[in-house]
C-alpha positions in Angstrom: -18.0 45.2 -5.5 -19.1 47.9 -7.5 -19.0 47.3 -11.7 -16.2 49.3 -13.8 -17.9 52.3 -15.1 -15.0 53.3 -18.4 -16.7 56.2 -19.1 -17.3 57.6 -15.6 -13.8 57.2 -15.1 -12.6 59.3 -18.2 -14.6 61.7 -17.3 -13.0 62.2 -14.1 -9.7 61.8 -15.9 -11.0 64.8 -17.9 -11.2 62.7 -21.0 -13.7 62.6 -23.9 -15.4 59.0 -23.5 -14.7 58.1 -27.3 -15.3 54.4 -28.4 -11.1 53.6 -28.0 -10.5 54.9 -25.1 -13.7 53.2 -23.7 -12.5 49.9 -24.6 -8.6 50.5 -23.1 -10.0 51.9 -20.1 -11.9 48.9 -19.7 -9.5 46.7 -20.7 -6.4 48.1 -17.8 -9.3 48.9 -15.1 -12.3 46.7 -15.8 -11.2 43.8 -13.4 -9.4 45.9 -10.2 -6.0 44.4 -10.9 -2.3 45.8 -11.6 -1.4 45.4 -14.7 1.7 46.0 -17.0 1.0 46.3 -20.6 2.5 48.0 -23.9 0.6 49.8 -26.4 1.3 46.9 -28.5 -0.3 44.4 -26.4 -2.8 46.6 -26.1 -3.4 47.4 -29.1 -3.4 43.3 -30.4 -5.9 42.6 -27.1 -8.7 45.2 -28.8 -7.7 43.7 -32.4 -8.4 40.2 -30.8 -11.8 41.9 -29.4 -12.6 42.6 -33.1 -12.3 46.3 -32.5 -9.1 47.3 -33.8 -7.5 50.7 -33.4 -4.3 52.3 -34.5 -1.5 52.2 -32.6 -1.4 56.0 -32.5 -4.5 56.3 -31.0 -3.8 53.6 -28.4 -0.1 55.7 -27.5 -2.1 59.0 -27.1 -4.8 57.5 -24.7 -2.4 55.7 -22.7 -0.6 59.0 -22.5 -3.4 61.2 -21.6 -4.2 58.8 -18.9 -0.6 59.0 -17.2 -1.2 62.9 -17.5 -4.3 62.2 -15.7 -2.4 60.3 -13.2 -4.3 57.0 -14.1 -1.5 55.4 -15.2 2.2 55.2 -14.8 5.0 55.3 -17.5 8.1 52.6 -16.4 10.7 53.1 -18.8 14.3 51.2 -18.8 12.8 47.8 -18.3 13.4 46.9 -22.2 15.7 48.7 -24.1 13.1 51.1 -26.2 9.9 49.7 -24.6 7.7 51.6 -22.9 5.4 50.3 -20.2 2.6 51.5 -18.7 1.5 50.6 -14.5 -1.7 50.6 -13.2 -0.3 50.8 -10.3 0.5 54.5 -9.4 1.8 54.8 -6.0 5.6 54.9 -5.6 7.0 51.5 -6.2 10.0 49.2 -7.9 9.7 46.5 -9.9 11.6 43.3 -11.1 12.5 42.8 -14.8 12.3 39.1 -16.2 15.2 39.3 -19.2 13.8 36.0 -19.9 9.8 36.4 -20.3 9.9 40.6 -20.5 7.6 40.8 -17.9 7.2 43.4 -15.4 6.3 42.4 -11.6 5.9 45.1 -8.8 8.1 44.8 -5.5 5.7 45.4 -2.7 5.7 48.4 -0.8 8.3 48.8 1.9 10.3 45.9 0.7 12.8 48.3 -0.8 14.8 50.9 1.0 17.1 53.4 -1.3 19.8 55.5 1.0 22.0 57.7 -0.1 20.6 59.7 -3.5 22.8 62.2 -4.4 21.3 65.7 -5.1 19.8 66.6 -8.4 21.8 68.5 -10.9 21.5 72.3 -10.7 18.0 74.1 -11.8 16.5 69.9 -11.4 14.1 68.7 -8.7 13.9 65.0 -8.1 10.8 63.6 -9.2 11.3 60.4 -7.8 13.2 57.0 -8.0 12.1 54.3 -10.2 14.3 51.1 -9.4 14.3 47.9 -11.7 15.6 45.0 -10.7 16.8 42.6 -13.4 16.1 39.0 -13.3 16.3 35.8 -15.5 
């Protein structure tokens, strides 16, 4: 397996390597796996590194990197919370209520029927489904 190279990777996200987005790029990508986070558990994880960031900064990375199509914006899990997927391909997820954490239903094991048509002038984008669970 080939070693995580952050800045090679913003670069073909057409981002600037600066020293935060270095360190949250290797911090969701570094390791190969899924993962769910906040910009606020992001931003404490670099704090705990000892390289702390504003919260601004961390927001407008993650956000250039779901523009880039690096990451993926799940919204409606927690009322006000945003949180971004690693995982980019179309997929659902389930919501713990309990533990607030965000765990992705396998491809396939899902089928929606039945969407009704998008409002006039709209285009569907797509169908994110959360499943509550406690």
């Amino acid at each position: 397996m080939s070693r995580f190279d952050p800045s090679a990777f913003l670069e073909t996200c057409g981002l600037r390597a600066t020293r935060p987005r270095l360190k949250i790029a290797s911090i969701l990508f570094g390791d190969g796996r899924d993962r769910h986070v906040t910009a606020e558990w992001l931003a404490e994880e670099i704090a705990n590194q000892g390289e702390p960031v504003a919260l601004a900064t961390v927001y407008n990375t993650l956000h250039s990197l779901v523009s880039a199509g690096a990451l993926r914006e799940v919204r409606g899990a927690s009322a006000g919370t945003i949180v971004f997927d690693t995982h980019t391909a179309p997929h659902h997820h389930f919501y713990d209520e309990t533990t607030g954490e965000l765990t992705d239903i396998a491809s396939g094991e899902l089928s929606v029927a039945g969407i009704p048509a998008a409002p006039a002038g709209k285009t569907i984008a797509g169908c994110d489904i959360i499943i509550r669970v406690r």
